[in-house]
C-alpha positions in Angstrom: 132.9 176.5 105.7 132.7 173.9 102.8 135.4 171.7 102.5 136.3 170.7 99.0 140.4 169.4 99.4 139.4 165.8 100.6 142.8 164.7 98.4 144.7 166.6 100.6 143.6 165.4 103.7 140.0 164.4 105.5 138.4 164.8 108.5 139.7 163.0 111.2 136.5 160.3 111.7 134.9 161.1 115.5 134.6 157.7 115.6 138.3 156.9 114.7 139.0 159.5 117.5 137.3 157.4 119.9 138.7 154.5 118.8 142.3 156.1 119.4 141.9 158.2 122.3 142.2 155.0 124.9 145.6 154.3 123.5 146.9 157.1 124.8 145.9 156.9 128.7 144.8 153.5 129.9 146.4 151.1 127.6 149.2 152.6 126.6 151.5 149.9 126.8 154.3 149.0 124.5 153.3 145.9 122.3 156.5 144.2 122.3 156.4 144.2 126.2 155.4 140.6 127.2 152.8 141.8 130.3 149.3 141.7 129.7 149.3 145.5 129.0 151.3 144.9 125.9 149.6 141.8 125.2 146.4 143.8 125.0 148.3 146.8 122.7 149.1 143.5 120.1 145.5 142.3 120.2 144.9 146.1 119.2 147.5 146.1 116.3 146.0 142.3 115.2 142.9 143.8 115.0 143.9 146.7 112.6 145.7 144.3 110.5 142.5 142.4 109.7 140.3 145.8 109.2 142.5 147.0 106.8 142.6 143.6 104.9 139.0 143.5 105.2 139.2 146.6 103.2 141.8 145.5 100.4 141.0 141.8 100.2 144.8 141.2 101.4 145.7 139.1 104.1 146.6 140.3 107.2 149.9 139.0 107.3 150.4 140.8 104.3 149.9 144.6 105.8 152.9 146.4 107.4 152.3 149.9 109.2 154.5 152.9 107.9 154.9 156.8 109.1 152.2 157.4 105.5 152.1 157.2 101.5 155.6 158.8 101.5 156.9 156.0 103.1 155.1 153.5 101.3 156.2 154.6 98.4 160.1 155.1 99.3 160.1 151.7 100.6 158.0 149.8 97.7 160.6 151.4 95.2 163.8 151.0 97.9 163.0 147.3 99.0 162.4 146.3 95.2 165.6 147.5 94.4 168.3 147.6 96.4 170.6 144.8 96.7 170.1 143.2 93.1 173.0 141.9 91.4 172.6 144.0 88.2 172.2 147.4 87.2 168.2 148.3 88.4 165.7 149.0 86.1 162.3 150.8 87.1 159.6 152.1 85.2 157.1 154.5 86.6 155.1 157.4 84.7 155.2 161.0 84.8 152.9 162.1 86.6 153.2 160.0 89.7 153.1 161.6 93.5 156.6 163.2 94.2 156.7 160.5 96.8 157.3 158.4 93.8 159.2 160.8 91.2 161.4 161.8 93.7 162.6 158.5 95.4 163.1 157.5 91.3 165.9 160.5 91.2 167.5 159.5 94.3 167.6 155.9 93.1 168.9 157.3 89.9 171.5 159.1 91.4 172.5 155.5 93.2 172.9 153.8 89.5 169.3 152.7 88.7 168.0 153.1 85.1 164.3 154.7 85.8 162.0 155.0 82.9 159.6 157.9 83.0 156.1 156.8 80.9 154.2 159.4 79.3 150.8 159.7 79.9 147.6 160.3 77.1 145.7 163.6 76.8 143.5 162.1 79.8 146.0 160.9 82.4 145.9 157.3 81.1 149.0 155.4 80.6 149.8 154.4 77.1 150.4 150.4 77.6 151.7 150.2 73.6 154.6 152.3 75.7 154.5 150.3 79.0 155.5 146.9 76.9 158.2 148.9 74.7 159.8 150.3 78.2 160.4 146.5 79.5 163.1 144.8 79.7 164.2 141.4 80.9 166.1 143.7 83.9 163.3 145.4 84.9 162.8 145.2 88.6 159.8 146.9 89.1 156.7 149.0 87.8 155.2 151.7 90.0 152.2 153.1 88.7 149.7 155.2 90.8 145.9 153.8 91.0 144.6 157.2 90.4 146.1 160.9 90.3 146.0 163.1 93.0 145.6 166.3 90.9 143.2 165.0 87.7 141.8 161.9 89.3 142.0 159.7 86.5 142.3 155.9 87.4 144.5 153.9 85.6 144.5 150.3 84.5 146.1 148.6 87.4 145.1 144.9 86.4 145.9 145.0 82.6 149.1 146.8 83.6 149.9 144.2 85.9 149.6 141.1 83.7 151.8 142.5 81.4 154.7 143.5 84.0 154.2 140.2 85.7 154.4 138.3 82.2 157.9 140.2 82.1 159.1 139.5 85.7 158.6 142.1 87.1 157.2 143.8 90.1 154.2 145.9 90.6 153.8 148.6 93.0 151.0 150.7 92.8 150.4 154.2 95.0 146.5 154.1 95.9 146.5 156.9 98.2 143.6 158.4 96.8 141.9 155.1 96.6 142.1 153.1 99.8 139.0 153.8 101.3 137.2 156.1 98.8 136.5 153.1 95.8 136.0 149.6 96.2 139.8 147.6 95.6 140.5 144.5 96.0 144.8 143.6 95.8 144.3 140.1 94.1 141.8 141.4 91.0 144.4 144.0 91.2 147.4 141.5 91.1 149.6 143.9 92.6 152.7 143.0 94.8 152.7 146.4 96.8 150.3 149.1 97.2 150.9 152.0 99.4 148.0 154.0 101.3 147.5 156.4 103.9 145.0 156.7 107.0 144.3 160.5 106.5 143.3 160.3 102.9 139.9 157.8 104.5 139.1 159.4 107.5 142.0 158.2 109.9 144.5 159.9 111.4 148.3 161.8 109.7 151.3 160.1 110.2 150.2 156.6 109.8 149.6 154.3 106.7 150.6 150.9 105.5 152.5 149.5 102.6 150.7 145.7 101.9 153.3 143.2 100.4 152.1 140.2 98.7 153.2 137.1 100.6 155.9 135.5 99.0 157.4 139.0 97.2 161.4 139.2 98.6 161.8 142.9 99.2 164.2 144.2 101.3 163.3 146.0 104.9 163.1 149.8 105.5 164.3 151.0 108.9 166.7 148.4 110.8 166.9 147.9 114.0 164.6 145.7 116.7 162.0 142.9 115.1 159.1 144.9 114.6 157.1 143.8 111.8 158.5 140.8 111.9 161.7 142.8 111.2 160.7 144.4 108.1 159.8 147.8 109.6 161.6 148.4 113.3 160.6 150.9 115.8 157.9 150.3 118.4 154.9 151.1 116.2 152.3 154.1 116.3 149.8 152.4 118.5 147.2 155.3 118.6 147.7 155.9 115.7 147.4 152.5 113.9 144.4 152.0 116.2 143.2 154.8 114.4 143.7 153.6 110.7 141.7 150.5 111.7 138.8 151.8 112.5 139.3 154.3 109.5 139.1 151.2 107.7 136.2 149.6 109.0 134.0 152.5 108.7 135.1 153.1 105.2 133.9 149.7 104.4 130.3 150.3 105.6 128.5 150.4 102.3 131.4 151.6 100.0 130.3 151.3 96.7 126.8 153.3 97.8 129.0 156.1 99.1 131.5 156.3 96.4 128.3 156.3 93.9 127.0 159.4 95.8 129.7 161.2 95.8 130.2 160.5 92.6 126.8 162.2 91.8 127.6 165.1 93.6 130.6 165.1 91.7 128.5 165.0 88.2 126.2 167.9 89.7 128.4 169.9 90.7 130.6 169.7 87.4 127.4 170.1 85.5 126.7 173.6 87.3 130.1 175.0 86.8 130.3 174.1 82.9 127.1 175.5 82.5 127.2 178.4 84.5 131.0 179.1 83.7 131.8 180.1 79.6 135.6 178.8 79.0 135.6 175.9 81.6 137.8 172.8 80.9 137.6 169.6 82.4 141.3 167.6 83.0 141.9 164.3 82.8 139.5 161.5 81.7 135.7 161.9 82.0 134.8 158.1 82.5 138.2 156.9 84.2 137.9 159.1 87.0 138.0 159.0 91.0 134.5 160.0 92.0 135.1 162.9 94.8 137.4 164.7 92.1 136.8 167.6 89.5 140.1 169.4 88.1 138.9 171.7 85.6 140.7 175.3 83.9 138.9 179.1 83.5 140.3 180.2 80.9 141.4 184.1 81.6 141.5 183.4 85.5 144.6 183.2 87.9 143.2 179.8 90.0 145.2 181.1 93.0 143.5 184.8 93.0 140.3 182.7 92.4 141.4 180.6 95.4 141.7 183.4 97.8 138.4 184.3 97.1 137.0 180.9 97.1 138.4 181.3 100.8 136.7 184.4 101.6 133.9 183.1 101.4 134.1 179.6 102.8 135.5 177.8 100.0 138.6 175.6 100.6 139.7 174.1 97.0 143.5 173.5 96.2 145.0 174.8 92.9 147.7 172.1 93.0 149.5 169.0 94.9 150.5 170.8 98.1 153.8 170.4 99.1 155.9 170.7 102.3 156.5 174.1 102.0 152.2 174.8 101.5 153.1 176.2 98.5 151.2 174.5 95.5 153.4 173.7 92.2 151.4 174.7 88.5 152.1 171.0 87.9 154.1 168.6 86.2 150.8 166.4 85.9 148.8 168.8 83.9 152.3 169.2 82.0 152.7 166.0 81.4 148.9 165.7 80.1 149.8 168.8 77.5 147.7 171.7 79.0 148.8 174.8 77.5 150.6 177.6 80.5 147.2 179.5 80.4 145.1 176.5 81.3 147.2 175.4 83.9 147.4 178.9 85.2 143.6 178.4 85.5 143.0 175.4 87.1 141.6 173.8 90.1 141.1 170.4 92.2 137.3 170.4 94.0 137.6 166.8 95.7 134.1 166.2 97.6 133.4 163.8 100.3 130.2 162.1 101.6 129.7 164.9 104.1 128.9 167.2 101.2 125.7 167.7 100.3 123.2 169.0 97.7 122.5 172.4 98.8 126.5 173.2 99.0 126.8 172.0 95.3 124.7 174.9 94.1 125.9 177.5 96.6 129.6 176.3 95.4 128.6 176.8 91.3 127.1 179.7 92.0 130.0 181.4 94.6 132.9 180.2 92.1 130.7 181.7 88.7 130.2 185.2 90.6 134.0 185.3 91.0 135.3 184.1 88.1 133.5 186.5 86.6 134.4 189.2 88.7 138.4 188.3 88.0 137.7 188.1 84.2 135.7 191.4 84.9 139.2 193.0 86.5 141.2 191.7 84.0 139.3 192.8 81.4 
């Protein structure tokens, strides 16, 4: 098999297993209990506080564990907004993760004003738009660090000097960041960002949501002082464990990694294009997440030309998978103006460091034979 969905999820690190594995037997305490078994279960959490800050350049005061992005996100948005004295005002853009979108439209549907940005041809945000969209109410503005589907990175930094010059909060999702490109939170000069473990080699159902020190947002789940109250429940030791290590290995030489993958990325597209009459890159070329190609065949049904990607060993994604599995056709490529036949045609390759050269050519050669073979059926 050759594994090409890394945005969707990644391989569970051996090493993170490892890691986690003793957190379910021998010290599986609970870390509010005041015994040295629980004493050691803190040390544990402490410790995964300061990896992931490692990562982010935060603090690690300033890291609080969640269920995953979803949660991050809901609560970024939630927390910012809740409890203010006027009528809420949130901008965001539209092509953000439904984590995002959709906790806008239940806010909406609570009183808050939402403005939805539109994006350029290339995913970028438009910030002549951004400053238009503020207002001396606006609460907060969440945009994502890069796409899930396109890939394209936005400008985080200029985006938050102007919202900050305004008031307001930023909150950026950097799910497909945190772990996979170099980040730092105070070049950034975000107040929140949201990530999660199994996009960098940890484990599902765990991420964090980092809050600046000093930002007054509201907490997420009541109930016992967790978190310093913020976020009750006793926490997902295993599987915080897990994110930590995730962390720290995704550290080790980050920059090198991200540059090869990002060359493999550049091969690979290379092949296609050339191999492939009718092919279409998505998004922007230079502002782009380097694990991720979307691009469109023209005259091909990307889920036929899925299926057959699978048959032979393929796994690519034609779409952000939702809960159901089923994959939508997208409101991102929408939102960037494809035409119905492009995004009929498309598909998100997203590589990781365990790919390697010989797979590039096998998977531009495999995806040419059958896109010609479904233009050949069609024809």
């Amino acid at each position: 098999m050759i594994y090409l969905d890394n945005a969707a999820t990644t391989m569970t690190d051996p090493e993170v297993v490892r890691a986690m594995l003793p957190y379910f037997t021998e010290n599986f305490g609970n870390p509010s209990s005041l015994y040295g078994m629980g004493n050691d279960v803190r040390h544990a959490i402490a410790l995964a506080k300061e990896q992931i800050a490692r990562l982010i350049g935060s603090r690690p005061n300033e890291i609080y564990f969640t269920s995953g992005g979803t949660e991050s996100d809901n609560w970024a948005l939630m927390g910012a907004v809740l409890g203010v004295k006027h009528r809420p005002h949130i901008i965001t853009t539209q092509i953000e993760h439904q984590a995002v979108l959709n906790t806008c439209k239940a806010l909406e549907r609570m009183g808050c004003e939402v403005t939805y940005l539109p994006v350029m041809r290339d995913g970028l945000v438009d910030i002549d738009k951004l400053k238009k969209a503020l207002k001396p109410e606006t609460d907060i503005v969440s945009v994502m660090m890069a796409n899930n589907e396109i890939g394209t990175i936005e400008p985080i930094a200029q985006i938050a000097a102007i919202a900050h010059e305004n008031g307001s909060l930023v909150h950026t999702d950097a799910v497909q960041c945190v772990g996979n490109i170099p980040l730092d939170v105070r070049e950034l000069d975000v107040d929140l960002l949201s990530a999660s473990a199994h996009k960098f080699g940890g484990p599902k159902g765990v991420g964090f949501l980092y809050i600046r020190n000093g930002i007054d947002i509201r907490p997420y789940i009541y109930g016992g002082a967790q978190q310093g109250g913020m976020r009750a429940g006793t926490e997902n030791v295993p599987g915080i464990v897990g994110m930590g290590a995730a962390a720290e290995i995704a550290g080790r030489n980050l920059d090198m990694r991200s540059k090869h993958i990002e060359t493999l990325r550049d091969m690979l597209l290379n092949e296609i294009k050339d191999r492939v009459p009718g092919t279409t890159l998505n998004g922007s070329r230079k502002n782009r997440l380097p694990n991720n190609i979307n691009v469109s065949f023209s005259g091909v049904d990307a889920q036929a030309l899925q299926v057959r990607l699978d048959m032979q060993g393929i796994c690519v994604s034609t779409g952000a998978v939702s809960a159901s599995g089923n994959q939508d056709r997208s409101h991102v490529l929408k939102a960037i103006n494809v035409n119905e036949a492009r995004k009929n045609g498309a598909i998100r390759i997203s590589l990781s460091d365990k790919n390697t050269m010989g797979e590039i050519d096998r998977v531009a050669d495999i995806i040419s034979q059958q896109v010609d073979m479904i233009r050949g059926m069609q024809w």
